[in-house]
PyMOL CGO cylinders between C-alpha atoms (Angstrom):
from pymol import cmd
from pymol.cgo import CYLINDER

trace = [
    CYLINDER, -93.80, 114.18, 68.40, -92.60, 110.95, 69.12, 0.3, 1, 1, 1, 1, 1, 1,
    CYLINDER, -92.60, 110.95, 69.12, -95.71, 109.28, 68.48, 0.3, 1, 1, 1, 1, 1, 1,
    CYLINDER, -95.71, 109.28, 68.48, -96.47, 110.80, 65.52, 0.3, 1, 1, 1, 1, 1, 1,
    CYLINDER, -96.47, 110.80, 65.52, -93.16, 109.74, 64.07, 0.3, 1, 1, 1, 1, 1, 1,
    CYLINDER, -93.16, 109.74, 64.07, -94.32, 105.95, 65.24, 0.3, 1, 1, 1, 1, 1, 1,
    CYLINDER, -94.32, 105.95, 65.24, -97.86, 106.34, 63.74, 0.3, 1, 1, 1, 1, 1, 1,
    CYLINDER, -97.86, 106.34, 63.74, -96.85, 107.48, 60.45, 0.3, 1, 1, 1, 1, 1, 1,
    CYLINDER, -96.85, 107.48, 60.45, -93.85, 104.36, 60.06, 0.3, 1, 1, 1, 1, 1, 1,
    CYLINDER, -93.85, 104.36, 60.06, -96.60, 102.16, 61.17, 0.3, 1, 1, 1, 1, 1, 1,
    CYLINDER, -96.60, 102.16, 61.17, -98.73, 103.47, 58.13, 0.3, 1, 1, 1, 1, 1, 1,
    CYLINDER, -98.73, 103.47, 58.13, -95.94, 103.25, 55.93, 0.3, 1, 1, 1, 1, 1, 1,
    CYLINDER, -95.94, 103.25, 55.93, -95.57, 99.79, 56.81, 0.3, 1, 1, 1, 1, 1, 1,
    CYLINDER, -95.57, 99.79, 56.81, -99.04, 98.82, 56.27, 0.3, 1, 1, 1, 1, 1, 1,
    CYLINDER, -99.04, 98.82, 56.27, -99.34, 101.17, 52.83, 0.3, 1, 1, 1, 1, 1, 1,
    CYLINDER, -99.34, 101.17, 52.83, -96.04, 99.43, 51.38, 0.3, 1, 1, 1, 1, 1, 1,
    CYLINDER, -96.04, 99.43, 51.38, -98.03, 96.01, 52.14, 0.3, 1, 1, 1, 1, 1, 1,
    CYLINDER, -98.03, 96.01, 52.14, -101.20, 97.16, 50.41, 0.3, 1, 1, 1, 1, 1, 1,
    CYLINDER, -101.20, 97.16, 50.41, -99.57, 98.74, 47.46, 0.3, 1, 1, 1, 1, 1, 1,
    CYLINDER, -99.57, 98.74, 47.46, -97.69, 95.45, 46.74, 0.3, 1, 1, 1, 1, 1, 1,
    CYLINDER, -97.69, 95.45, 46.74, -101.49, 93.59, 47.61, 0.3, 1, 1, 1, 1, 1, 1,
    CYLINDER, -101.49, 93.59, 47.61, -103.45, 95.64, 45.39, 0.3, 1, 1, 1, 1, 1, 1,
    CYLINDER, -103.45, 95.64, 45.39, -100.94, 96.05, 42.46, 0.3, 1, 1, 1, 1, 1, 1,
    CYLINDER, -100.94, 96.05, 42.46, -99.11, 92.60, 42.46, 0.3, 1, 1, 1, 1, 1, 1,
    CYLINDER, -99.11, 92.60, 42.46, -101.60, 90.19, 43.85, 0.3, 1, 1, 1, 1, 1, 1,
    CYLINDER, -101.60, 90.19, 43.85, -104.48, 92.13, 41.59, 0.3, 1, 1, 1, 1, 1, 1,
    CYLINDER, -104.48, 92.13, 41.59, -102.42, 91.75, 38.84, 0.3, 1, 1, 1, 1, 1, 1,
    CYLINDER, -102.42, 91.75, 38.84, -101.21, 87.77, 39.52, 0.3, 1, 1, 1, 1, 1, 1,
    CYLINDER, -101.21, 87.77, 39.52, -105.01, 87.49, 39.88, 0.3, 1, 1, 1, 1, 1, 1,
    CYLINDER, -105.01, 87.49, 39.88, -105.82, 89.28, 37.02, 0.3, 1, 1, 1, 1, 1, 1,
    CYLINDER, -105.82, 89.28, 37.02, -104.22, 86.98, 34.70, 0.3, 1, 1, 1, 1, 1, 1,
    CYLINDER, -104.22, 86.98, 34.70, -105.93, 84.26, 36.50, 0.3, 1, 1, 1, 1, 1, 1,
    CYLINDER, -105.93, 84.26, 36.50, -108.72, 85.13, 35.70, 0.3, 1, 1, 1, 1, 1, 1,
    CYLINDER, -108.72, 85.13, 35.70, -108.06, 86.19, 32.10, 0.3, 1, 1, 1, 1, 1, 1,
    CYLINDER, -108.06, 86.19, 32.10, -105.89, 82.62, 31.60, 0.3, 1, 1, 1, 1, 1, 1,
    CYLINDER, -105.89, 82.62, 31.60, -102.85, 84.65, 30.78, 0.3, 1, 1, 1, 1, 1, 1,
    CYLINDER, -102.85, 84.65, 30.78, -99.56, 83.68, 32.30, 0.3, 1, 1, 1, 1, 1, 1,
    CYLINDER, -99.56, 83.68, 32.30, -98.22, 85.78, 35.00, 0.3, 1, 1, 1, 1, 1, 1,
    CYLINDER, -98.22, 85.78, 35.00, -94.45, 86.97, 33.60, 0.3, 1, 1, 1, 1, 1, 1,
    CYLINDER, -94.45, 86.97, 33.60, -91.61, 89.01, 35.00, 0.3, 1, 1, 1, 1, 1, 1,
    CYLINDER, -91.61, 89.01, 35.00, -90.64, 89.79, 31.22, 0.3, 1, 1, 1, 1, 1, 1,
    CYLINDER, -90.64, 89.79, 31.22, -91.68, 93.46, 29.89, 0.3, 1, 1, 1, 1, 1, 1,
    CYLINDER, -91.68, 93.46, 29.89, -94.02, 93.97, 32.74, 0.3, 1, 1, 1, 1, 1, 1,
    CYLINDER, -94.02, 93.97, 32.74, -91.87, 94.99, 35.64, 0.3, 1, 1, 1, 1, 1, 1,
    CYLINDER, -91.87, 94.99, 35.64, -90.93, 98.20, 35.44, 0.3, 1, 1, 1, 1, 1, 1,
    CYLINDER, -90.93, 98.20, 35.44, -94.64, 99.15, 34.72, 0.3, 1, 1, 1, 1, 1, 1,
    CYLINDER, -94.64, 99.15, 34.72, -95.75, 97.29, 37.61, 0.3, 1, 1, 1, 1, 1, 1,
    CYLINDER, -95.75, 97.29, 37.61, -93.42, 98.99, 39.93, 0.3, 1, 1, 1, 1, 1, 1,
    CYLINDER, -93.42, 98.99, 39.93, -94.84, 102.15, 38.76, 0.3, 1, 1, 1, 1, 1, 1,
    CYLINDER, -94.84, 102.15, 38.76, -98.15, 101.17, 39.62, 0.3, 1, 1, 1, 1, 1, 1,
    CYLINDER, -98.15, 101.17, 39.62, -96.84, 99.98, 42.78, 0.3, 1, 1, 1, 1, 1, 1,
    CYLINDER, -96.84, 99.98, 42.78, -95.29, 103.92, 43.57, 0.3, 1, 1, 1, 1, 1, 1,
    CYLINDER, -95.29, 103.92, 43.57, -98.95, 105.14, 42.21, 0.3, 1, 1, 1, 1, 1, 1,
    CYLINDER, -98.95, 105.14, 42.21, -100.84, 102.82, 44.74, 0.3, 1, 1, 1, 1, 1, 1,
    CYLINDER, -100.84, 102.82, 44.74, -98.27, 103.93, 47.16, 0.3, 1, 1, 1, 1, 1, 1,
    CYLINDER, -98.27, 103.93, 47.16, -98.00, 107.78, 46.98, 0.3, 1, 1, 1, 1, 1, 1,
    CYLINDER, -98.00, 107.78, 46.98, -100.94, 108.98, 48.91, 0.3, 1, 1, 1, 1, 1, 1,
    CYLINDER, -100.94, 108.98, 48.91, -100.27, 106.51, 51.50, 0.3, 1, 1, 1, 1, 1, 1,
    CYLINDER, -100.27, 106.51, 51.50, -97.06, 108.44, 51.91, 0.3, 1, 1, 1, 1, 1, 1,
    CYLINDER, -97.06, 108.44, 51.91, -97.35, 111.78, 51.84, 0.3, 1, 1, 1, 1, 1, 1,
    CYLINDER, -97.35, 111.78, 51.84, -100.31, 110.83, 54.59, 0.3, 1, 1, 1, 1, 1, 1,
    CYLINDER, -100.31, 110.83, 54.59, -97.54, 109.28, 56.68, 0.3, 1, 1, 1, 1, 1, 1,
    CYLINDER, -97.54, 109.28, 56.68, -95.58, 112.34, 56.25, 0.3, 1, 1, 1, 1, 1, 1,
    CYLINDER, -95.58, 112.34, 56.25, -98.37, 114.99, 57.29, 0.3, 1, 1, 1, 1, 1, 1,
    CYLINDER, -98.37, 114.99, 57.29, -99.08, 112.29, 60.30, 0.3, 1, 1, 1, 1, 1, 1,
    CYLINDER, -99.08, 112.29, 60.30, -95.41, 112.35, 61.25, 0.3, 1, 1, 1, 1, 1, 1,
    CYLINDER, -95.41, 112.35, 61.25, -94.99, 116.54, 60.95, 0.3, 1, 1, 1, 1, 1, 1,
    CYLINDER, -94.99, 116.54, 60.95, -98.69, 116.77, 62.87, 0.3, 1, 1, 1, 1, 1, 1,
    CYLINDER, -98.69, 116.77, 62.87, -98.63, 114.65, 65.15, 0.3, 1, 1, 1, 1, 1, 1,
    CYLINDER, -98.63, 114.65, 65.15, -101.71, 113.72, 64.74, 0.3, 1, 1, 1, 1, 1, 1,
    CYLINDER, -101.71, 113.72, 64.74, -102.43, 109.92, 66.24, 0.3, 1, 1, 1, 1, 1, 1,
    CYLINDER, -102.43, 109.92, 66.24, -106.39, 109.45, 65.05, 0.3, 1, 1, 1, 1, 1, 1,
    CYLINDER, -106.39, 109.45, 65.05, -105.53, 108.08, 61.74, 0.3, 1, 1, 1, 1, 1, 1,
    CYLINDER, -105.53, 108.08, 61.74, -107.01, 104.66, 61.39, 0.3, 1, 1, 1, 1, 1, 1,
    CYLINDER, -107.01, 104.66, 61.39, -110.69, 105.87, 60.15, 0.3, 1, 1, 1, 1, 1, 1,
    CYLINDER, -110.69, 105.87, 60.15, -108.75, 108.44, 57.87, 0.3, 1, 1, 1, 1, 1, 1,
    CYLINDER, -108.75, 108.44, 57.87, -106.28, 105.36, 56.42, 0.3, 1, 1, 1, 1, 1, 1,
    CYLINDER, -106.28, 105.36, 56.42, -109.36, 103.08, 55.88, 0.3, 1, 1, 1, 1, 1, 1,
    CYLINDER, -109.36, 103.08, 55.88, -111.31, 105.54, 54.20, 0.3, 1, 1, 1, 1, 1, 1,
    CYLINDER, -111.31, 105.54, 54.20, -108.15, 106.19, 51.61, 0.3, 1, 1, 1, 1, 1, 1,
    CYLINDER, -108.15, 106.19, 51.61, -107.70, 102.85, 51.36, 0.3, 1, 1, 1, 1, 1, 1,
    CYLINDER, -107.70, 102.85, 51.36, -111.82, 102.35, 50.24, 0.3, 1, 1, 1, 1, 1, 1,
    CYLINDER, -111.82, 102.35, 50.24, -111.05, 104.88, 47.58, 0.3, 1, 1, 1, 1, 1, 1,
    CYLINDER, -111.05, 104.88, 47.58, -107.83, 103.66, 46.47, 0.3, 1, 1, 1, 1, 1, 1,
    CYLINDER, -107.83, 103.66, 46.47, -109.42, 100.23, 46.20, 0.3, 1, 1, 1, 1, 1, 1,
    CYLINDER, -109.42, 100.23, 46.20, -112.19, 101.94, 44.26, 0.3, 1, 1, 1, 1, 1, 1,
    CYLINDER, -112.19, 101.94, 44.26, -109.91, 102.88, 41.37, 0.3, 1, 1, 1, 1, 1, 1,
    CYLINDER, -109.91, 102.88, 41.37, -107.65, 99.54, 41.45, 0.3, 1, 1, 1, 1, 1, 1,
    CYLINDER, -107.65, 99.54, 41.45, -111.31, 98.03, 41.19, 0.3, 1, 1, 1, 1, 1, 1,
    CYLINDER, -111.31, 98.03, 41.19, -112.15, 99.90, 38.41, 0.3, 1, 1, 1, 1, 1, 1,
    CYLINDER, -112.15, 99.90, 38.41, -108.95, 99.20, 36.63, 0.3, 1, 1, 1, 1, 1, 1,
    CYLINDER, -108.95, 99.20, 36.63, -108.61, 95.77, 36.48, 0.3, 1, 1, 1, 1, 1, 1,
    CYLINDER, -108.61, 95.77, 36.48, -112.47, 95.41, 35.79, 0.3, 1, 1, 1, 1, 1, 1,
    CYLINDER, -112.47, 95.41, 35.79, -112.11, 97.63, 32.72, 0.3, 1, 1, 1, 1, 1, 1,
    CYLINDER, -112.11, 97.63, 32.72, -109.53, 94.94, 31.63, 0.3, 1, 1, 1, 1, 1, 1,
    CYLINDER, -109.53, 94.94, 31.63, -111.64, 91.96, 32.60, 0.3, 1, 1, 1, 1, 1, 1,
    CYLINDER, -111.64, 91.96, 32.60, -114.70, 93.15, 30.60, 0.3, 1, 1, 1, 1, 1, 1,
    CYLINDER, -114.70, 93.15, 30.60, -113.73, 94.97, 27.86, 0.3, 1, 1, 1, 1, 1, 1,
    CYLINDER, -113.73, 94.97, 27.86, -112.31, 92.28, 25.63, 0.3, 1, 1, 1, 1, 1, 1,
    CYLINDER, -112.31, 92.28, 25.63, -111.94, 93.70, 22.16, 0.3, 1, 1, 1, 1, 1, 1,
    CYLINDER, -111.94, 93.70, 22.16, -108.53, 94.73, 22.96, 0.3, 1, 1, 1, 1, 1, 1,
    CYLINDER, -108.53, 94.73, 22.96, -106.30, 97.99, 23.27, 0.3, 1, 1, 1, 1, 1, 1,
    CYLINDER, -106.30, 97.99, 23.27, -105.95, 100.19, 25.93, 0.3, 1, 1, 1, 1, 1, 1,
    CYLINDER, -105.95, 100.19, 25.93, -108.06, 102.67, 28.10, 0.3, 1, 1, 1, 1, 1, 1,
    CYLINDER, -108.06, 102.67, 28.10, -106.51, 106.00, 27.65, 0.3, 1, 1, 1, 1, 1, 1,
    CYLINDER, -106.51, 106.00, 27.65, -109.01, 107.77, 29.77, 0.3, 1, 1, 1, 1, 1, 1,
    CYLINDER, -109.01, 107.77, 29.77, -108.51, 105.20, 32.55, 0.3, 1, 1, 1, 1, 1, 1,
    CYLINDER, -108.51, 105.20, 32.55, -104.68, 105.40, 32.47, 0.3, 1, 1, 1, 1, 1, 1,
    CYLINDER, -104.68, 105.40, 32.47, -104.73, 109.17, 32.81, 0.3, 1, 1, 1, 1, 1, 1,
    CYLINDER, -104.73, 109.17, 32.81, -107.13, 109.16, 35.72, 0.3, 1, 1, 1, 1, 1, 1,
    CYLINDER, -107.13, 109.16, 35.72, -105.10, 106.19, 36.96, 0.3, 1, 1, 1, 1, 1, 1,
    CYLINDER, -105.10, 106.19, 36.96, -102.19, 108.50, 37.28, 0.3, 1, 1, 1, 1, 1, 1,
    CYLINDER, -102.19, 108.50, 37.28, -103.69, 111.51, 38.81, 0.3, 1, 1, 1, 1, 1, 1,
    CYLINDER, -103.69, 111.51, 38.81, -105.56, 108.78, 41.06, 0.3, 1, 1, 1, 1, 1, 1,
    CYLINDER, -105.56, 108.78, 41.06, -103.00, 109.47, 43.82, 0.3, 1, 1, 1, 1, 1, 1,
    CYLINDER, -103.00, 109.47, 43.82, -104.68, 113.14, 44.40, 0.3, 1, 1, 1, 1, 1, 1,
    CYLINDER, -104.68, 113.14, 44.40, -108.13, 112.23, 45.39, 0.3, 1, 1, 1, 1, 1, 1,
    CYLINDER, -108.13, 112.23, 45.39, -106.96, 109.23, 47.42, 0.3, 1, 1, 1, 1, 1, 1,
    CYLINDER, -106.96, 109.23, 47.42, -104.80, 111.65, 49.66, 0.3, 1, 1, 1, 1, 1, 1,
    CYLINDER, -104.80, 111.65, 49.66, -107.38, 114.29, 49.31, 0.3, 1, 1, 1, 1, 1, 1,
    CYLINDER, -107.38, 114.29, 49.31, -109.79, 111.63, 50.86, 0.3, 1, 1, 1, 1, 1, 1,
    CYLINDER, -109.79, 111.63, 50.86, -107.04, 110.36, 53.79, 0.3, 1, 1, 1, 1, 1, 1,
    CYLINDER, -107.04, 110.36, 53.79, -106.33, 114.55, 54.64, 0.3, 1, 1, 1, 1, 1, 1,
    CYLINDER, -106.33, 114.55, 54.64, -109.85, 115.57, 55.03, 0.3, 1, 1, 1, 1, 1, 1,
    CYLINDER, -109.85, 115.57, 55.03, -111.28, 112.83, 57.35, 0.3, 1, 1, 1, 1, 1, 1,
    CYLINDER, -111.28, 112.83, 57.35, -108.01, 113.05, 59.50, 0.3, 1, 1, 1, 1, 1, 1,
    CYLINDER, -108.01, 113.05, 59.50, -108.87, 116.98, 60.06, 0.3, 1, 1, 1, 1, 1, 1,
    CYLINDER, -108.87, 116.98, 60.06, -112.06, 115.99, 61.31, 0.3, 1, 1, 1, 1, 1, 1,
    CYLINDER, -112.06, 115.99, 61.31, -111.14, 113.28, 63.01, 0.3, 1, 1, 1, 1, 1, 1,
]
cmd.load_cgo(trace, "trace")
Protein backbone atom coordinates (compact mmCIF):
# COMPACT_ATOMS: atom_id res chain seq x y z
CA UNK A 1 0.00 0.00 0.00
CA UNK A 2 2.72 2.03 0.96
CA UNK A 3 4.28 2.05 -2.27
CA UNK A 4 1.50 2.73 -4.14
CA UNK A 5 0.81 5.82 -2.10
CA UNK A 6 4.71 6.82 -3.06
CA UNK A 7 4.24 5.97 -6.80
CA UNK A 8 1.21 7.89 -7.33
CA UNK A 9 2.83 11.39 -5.33
CA UNK A 10 5.75 10.75 -7.48
CA UNK A 11 3.38 10.99 -10.60
CA UNK A 12 1.70 13.82 -9.26
CA UNK A 13 4.85 15.51 -8.98
CA UNK A 14 5.99 14.88 -12.39
CA UNK A 15 2.20 15.57 -13.96
CA UNK A 16 2.05 19.07 -12.03
CA UNK A 17 5.57 19.74 -13.84
CA UNK A 18 4.29 18.75 -17.27
CA UNK A 19 1.00 20.46 -17.05
CA UNK A 20 2.79 23.77 -16.20
CA UNK A 21 5.51 22.61 -19.33
CA UNK A 22 3.00 21.94 -21.82
CA UNK A 23 0.45 24.75 -20.98
CA UNK A 24 2.80 27.66 -19.85
CA UNK A 25 6.00 27.08 -21.67
CA UNK A 26 3.73 26.09 -25.00
CA UNK A 27 2.00 29.05 -24.56
CA UNK A 28 5.28 31.56 -23.72
CA UNK A 29 6.48 29.78 -26.89
CA UNK A 30 3.56 30.20 -28.72
CA UNK A 31 3.68 33.83 -28.73
CA UNK A 32 7.22 33.53 -29.73
CA UNK A 33 6.63 32.26 -32.42
CA UNK A 34 3.55 34.29 -33.42
CA UNK A 35 5.62 37.75 -32.25
CA UNK A 36 2.94 38.43 -29.73
CA UNK A 37 3.93 39.51 -26.27
CA UNK A 38 3.60 37.08 -23.54
CA UNK A 39 1.09 38.98 -20.78
CA UNK A 40 -0.26 38.11 -17.37
CA UNK A 41 -3.28 40.55 -18.22
CA UNK A 42 -6.74 38.73 -19.27
CA UNK A 43 -5.00 35.51 -19.87
CA UNK A 44 -4.53 33.96 -16.49
CA UNK A 45 -7.36 32.57 -15.34
CA UNK A 46 -7.78 30.79 -18.78
CA UNK A 47 -4.41 29.52 -18.62
CA UNK A 48 -4.84 28.02 -15.25
CA UNK A 49 -7.73 26.24 -16.63
CA UNK A 50 -5.79 24.77 -19.22
CA UNK A 51 -3.26 24.01 -16.74
CA UNK A 52 -6.21 21.81 -14.49
CA UNK A 53 -7.23 20.31 -18.15
CA UNK A 54 -3.54 19.20 -18.91
CA UNK A 55 -3.51 18.11 -15.37
CA UNK A 56 -6.69 16.02 -14.70
CA UNK A 57 -5.92 12.69 -16.18
CA UNK A 58 -2.59 12.79 -14.70
CA UNK A 59 -4.51 12.81 -11.46
CA UNK A 60 -7.11 10.70 -11.29
CA UNK A 61 -4.17 8.14 -12.68
CA UNK A 62 -2.28 8.96 -9.48
CA UNK A 63 -5.32 8.27 -7.57
CA UNK A 64 -6.23 4.73 -9.16
CA UNK A 65 -2.20 4.07 -8.70
CA UNK A 66 -2.44 5.07 -5.04
CA UNK A 67 -5.98 2.92 -4.26
CA UNK A 68 -4.29 -0.14 -6.54
CA UNK A 69 -1.31 -0.33 -5.68
CA UNK A 70 -0.20 -0.89 -8.68
CA UNK A 71 3.81 0.09 -9.10
CA UNK A 72 4.27 -0.63 -13.17
CA UNK A 73 3.23 2.76 -14.18
CA UNK A 74 6.01 4.39 -16.09
CA UNK A 75 5.07 2.80 -19.71
CA UNK A 76 1.33 3.62 -18.78
CA UNK A 77 2.40 7.55 -17.73
CA UNK A 78 4.50 7.89 -20.97
CA UNK A 79 1.97 6.62 -23.13
CA UNK A 80 -0.70 9.36 -21.53
CA UNK A 81 1.69 11.75 -21.71
CA UNK A 82 2.25 10.92 -25.89
CA UNK A 83 -1.45 11.47 -26.15
CA UNK A 84 -1.79 14.40 -24.04
CA UNK A 85 1.06 15.93 -26.01
CA UNK A 86 -0.85 14.92 -29.11
CA UNK A 87 -3.75 17.27 -28.39
CA UNK A 88 -1.53 20.27 -26.83
CA UNK A 89 0.23 19.69 -30.34
CA UNK A 90 -2.69 20.00 -32.14
CA UNK A 91 -3.83 23.04 -30.30
CA UNK A 92 -1.29 25.37 -30.53
CA UNK A 93 -0.64 24.29 -34.26
CA UNK A 94 -4.25 25.13 -35.11
CA UNK A 95 -3.30 28.63 -33.75
CA UNK A 96 0.03 28.84 -35.52
CA UNK A 97 -1.46 28.05 -38.98
CA UNK A 98 -4.69 29.18 -39.19
CA UNK A 99 -4.17 32.91 -39.38
CA UNK A 100 -7.40 34.50 -40.52
CA UNK A 101 -8.42 34.89 -37.04
CA UNK A 102 -11.24 33.72 -34.52
CA UNK A 103 -11.49 30.81 -32.65
CA UNK A 104 -11.73 26.94 -33.13
CA UNK A 105 -14.92 25.91 -31.55
CA UNK A 106 -14.57 22.32 -32.47
CA UNK A 107 -11.03 22.28 -31.06
CA UNK A 108 -11.99 23.94 -27.74
CA UNK A 109 -14.74 21.42 -27.12
CA UNK A 110 -12.54 18.43 -27.82
CA UNK A 111 -9.89 20.34 -25.86
CA UNK A 112 -12.11 20.04 -22.87
CA UNK A 113 -13.27 16.54 -23.04
CA UNK A 114 -9.43 15.88 -23.97
CA UNK A 115 -8.86 14.80 -20.33
CA UNK A 116 -11.07 11.44 -21.03
CA UNK A 117 -9.09 9.79 -23.67
CA UNK A 118 -5.77 10.80 -22.09
CA UNK A 119 -6.80 8.84 -18.81
CA UNK A 120 -8.56 6.31 -20.88
CA UNK A 121 -5.07 5.81 -22.59
CA UNK A 122 -2.91 5.91 -18.97
CA UNK A 123 -5.85 3.14 -17.39
CA UNK A 124 -5.71 0.68 -20.13
CA UNK A 125 -1.91 0.16 -20.63
CA UNK A 126 -1.48 0.10 -16.73
CA UNK A 127 -4.07 -3.03 -16.69
CA UNK A 128 -1.91 -4.70 -19.00
CA UNK A 129 1.03 -3.76 -17.76
Amino acid sequence: WVSGVITAARLLLWSAVYALAVVWGGEWLFDQLASRPFTMGTEVEPRWVRTALAFAPFAAFAIWVAVRGATQVNKAWICGLLASLAFWAWYYLDGLLNTGGGANIGLGLLMMISPLPVFLVLWLVARRA
